[in-house]
Residue, then its C-alpha position, 0 to 999 in steps of 0.5 A: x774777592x773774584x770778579x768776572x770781566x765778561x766783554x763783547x766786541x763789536x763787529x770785525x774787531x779783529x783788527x783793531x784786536x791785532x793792533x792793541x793786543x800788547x798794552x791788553x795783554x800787559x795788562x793781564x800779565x800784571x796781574x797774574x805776576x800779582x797772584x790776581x789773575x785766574x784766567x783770561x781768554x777770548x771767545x773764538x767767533x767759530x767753534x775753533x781754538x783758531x779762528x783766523x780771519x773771523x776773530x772774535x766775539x769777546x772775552x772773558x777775565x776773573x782775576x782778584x780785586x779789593x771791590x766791585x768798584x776796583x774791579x769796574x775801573x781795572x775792566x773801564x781803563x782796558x786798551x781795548x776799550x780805548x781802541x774800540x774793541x769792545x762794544x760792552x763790558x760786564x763786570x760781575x763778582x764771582x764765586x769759584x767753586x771748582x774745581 
């Protein structure tokens, strides 16, 4: 089943962004490499694809798991919680209906 990974940041986290953003991504390129991943991306603070120096308020991922509970340990061992990104993490399931 799909599952929405919905994660806010805390304030300025861009730096801490920057720093981490390899292992975070890794992680993502795992699971698109599986077949897993539908999409992945953060929300720009400013209505930019660029944000620049003002970064980001959070991101979004819906990638396949096995269960909530899967899915819920995927999102809890992310880089970004650890380097202290993200100030919470939601993780819902998901139903895809388009396109």
């Amino acid at each position: 089943m799909l599952y929405a990974v919905i994660s806010e940041d805390v304030e300025n986290s861009l730096a801490k962004r920057l720093e981490t953003r390899a292992a975070h991504i890794a992680r993502l390129q795992e699971l698109k490499s599986q077949g897993r991943l539908v999409l992945a991306g953060p929300h720009p603070a400013i209505d930019s694809e660029d944000p620049g120096e003002a970064g980001f308020t959070g991101s979004l991922i819906v990638a396949e798991f096995s269960s909530l509970a899967d899915a819920q340990q995927w999102a809890d061992s992310d880089p970004y919680i650890s380097a202290g990104v993200y100030a919470r993490v939601t993780v819902k399931p998901y139903k895809k209906v388009l396109p």
